[in-house]
C-alpha positions in Angstrom: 36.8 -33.9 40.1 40.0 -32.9 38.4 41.5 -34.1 35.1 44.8 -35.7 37.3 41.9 -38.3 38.6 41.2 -39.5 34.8 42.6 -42.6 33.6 43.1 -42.3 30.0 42.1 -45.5 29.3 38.8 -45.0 31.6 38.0 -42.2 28.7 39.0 -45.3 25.9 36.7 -47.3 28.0 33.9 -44.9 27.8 34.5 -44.1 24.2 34.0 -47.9 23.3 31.1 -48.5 25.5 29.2 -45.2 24.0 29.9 -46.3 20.3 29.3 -49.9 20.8 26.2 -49.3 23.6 27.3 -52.7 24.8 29.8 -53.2 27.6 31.2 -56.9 26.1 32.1 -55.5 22.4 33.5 -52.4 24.1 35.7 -54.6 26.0 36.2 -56.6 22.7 37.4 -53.9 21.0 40.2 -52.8 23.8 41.1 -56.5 24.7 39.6 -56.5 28.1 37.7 -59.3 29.8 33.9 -58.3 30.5 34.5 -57.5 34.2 37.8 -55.8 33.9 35.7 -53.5 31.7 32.4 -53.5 34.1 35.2 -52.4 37.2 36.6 -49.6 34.8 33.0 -48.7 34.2 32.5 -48.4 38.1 35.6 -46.4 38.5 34.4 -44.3 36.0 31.1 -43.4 37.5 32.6 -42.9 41.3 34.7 -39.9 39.4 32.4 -38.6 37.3 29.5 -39.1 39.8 27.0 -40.5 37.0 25.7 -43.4 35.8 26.8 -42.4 32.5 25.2 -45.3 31.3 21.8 -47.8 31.4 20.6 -50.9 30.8 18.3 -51.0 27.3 17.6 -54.1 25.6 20.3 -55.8 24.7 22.9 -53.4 25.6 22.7 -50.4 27.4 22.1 -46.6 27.0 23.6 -43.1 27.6 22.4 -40.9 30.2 22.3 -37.1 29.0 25.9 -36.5 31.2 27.3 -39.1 29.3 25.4 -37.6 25.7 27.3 -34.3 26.7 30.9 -36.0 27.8 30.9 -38.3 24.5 32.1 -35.9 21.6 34.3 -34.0 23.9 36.0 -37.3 24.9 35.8 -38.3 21.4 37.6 -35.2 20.4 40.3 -35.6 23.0 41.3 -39.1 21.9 41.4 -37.8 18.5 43.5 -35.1 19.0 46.2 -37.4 21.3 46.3 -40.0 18.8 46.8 -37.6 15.7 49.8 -36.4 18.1 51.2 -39.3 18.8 51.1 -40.1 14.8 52.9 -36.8 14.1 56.2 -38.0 13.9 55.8 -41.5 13.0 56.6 -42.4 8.9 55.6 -44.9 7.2 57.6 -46.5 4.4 55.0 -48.0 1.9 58.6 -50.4 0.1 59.5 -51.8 3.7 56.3 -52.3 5.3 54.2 -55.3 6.0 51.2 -53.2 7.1 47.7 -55.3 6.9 45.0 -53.0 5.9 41.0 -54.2 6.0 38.8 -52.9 4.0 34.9 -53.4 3.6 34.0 -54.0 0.1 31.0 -56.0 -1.7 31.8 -59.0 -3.9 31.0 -56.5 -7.0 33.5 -54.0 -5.3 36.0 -56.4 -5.6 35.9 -57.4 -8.8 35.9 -53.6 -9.7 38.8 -51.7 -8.0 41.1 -54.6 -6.6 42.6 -56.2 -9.4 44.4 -52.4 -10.2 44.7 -51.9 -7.2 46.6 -55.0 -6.1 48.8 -54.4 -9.6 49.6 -51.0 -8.4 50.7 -52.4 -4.8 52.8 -54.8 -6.1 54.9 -52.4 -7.3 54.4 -49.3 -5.0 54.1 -51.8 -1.8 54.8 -55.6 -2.4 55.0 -56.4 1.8 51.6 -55.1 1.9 48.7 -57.2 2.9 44.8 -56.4 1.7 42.4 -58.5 3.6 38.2 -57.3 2.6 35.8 -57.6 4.8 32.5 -57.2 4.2 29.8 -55.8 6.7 26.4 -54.8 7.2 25.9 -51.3 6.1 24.9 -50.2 10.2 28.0 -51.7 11.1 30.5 -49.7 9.3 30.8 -46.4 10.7 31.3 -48.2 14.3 34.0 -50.6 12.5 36.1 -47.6 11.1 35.6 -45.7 14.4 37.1 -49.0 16.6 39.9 -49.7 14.1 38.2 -53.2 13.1 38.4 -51.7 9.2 40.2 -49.0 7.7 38.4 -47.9 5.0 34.9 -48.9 3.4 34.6 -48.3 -0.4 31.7 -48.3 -2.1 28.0 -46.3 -2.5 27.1 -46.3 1.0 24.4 -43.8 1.6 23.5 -44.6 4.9 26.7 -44.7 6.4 26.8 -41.5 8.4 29.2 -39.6 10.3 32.5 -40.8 8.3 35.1 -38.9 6.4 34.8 -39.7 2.8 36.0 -38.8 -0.6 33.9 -39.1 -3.8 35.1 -41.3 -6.4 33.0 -42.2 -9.3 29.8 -41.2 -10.0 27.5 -44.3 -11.7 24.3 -45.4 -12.7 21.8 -48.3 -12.7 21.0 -49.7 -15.8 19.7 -53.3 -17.3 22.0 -56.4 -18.5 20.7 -58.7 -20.5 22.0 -61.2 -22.5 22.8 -60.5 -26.3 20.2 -61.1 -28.2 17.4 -61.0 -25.9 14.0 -60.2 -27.9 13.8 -57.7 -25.6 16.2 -55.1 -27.9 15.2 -56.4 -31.1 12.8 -53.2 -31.0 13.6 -49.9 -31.0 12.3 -47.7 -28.6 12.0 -44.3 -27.6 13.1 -43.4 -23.6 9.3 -43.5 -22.1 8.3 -46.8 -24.2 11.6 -48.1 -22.8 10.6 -47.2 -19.5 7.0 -48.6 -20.3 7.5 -51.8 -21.7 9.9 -53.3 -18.6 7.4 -55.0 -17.5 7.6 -57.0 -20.3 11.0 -58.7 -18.5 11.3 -60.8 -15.8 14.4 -59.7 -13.1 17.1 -61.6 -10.9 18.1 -58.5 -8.2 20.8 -58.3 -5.7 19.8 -58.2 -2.0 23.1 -56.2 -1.0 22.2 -53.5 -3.5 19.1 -52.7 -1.9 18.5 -49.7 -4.5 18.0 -52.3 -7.1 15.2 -53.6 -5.4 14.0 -49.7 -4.5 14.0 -49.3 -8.5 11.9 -52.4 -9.2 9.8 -51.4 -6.3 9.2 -47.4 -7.9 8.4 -49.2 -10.7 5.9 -51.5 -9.6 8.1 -54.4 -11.2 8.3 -56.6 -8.1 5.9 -59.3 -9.4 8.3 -59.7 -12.4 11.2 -60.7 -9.8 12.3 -64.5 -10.6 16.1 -64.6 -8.5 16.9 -62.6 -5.4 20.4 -63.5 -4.9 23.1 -62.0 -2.8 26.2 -61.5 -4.6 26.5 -59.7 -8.3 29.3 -61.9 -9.1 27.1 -64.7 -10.0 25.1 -62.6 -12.6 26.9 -62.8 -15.5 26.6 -66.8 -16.1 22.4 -66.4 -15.2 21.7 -63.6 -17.1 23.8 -65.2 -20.3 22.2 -68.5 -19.9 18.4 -67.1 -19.5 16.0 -64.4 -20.4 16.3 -63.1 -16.9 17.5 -58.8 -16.7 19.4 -58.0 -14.0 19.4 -54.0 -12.5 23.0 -53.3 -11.9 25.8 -50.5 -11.9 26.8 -49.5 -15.7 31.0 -49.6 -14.8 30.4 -53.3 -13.6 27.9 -54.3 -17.0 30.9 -52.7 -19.2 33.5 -54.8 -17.9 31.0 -58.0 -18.3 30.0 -56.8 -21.8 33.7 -56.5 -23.1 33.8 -59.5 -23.5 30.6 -60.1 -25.8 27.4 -62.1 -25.1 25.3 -59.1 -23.1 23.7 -55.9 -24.0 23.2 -53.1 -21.6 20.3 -50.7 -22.2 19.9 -47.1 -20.0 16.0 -46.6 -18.9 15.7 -43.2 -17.3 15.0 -45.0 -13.9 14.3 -43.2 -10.4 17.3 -43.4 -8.2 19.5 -44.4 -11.0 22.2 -42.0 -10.4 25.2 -42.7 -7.3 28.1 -42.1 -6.6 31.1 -44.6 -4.8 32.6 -43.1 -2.3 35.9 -44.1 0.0 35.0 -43.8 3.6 36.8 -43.7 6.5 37.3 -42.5 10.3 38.5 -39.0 11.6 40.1 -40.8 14.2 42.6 -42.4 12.1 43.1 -39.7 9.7 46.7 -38.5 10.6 47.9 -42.4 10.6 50.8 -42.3 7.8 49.6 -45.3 6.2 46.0 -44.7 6.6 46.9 -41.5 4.6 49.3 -43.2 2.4 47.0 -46.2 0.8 43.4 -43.3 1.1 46.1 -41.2 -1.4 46.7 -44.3 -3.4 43.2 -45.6 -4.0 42.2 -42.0 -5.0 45.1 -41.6 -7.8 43.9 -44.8 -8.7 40.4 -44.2 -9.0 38.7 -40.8 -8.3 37.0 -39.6 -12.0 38.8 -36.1 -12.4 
């Protein structure tokens, strides 16, 4: 077989198919009907003389040719689009660009409000939309262009470039004047005497309910909810704690009515990163809003 035989968009095809192991989202993603993609597929496999791929429960699977072909092919269409970016410009006053970004609801109470300031003045045509995904899902979203970047402390998001931005840590909110910090107490009795509290968690954070779990504090769990937005009007209103990120309590303490004490939990320390794919990389604005956010944001 030689290279002149290749439809480029037969290797798009194959790209999308061996990140999505599914033949309908990969024809999602490039716009194609299901059996435009499934006659592509064929094509494909009459060149290459392989399956390249199987049928697995509900989607299919690689064979080892394709395993081998995928991060060459990956590569290529990298390389070509980062090319083809080269000379284009992008002109942050004039455009009208919508990015998407994946963010929690606790994310965007965080970073958008300065950053939507900043891009009224830097980039007023400029459109922000968030969306939100399961954490297995983001890596493939970046990769397909569904999002452009995911903010946030994602560790299981793999295989993504990334840029660290703050580095945080758990701690407990309560409301002021909780009995709970009428005592004073050293770090271990703080530690020690949480189980005297009863917790609402957040089931998007799942390190908050990792911490409780290290420290045998799940039968004091009252609220699981899914959103930390709503926390500041429970915790207020009851003696319920909530485990959350110390730069989100500060902004909610500011304003008086909470206290926030600092037990030396396990897993307390993270860090928020800003993710996003290789494949995108060169795109002017892709580089022109990642440059923004991190002015904005990263700690020096």
């Amino acid at each position: 077989m030689h290279i002149k035989d290749i439809d480029l968009n037969l290797l798009r095809l194959f790209d999308a198919v061996y990140r999505t192991r599914n033949v309908s989202r990969a024809a999602e993603l490039m716009d194609l009907t299901q059996p435009a993609a499934s006659q592509g597929l064929t094509r494909l496999r009459l060149l290459i003389k392989d399956p390249l791929f199987v049928r697995a429960g509900g989607g299919v699977q690689p064979t080892p040719k394709a395993d081998r072909l995928a991060d060459a092919v990956r590569s290529a269409l990298a390389t070509l689009e980062q090319a083809l970016n080269e000379s284009a410009q992008f002109e942050p006053l004039q455009s009208r660009k919508v990015f998407r970004i994946h963010m929690s609801d606790i994310g965007e109470g965080r970073f958008l409000p300065a950053l939507m300031v900043a891009l009224r003045q830097l980039a007023p045509g400029l459109r922000i939309e968030t969306t939100p995904l399961a954490s297995g899902d983001i890596a493939q979203a970046l990769d397909s262009g569904r999002i452009d970047f995911a903010f946030g402390f994602l560790p299981t998001v793999k295989d993504t470039q990334r840029v660290q931005m703050i580095r945080d840590r758990y701690i407990v909110l309560l409301r002021e004047g909780h009995p709970f910090i009428r005592k004073r107490r050293s770090r271990q009795a703080l530690l020690d005497d949480l189980h005297q509290l009863e917790f609402v968690a957040v089931r998007t954070h799942s390190d908050t309910l990792r911490i409780l779990e290290l420290m045998q504090l799940e039968d004091r769990l009252r609220l699981t909810t899914e959103h930390f937005m709503v926390l500041p009007s429970i915790v207020k209103g009851t003696d319920l704690a909530v485990v959350m990120p110390r730069n989100i309590a500060q902004i909610f303490a500011a304003d008086g009515g909470y206290a926030i004490i600092e037990p030396p939990f396990p897993l307390r320390d993270f860090t928020v990163s800003l993710h996003w794919s290789k494949r995108f990389e060169a795109d002017p604005g892709n580089r022109w809003l990642r440059q923004t956010i991190v002015d904005l944001f990263s700690e020096r």
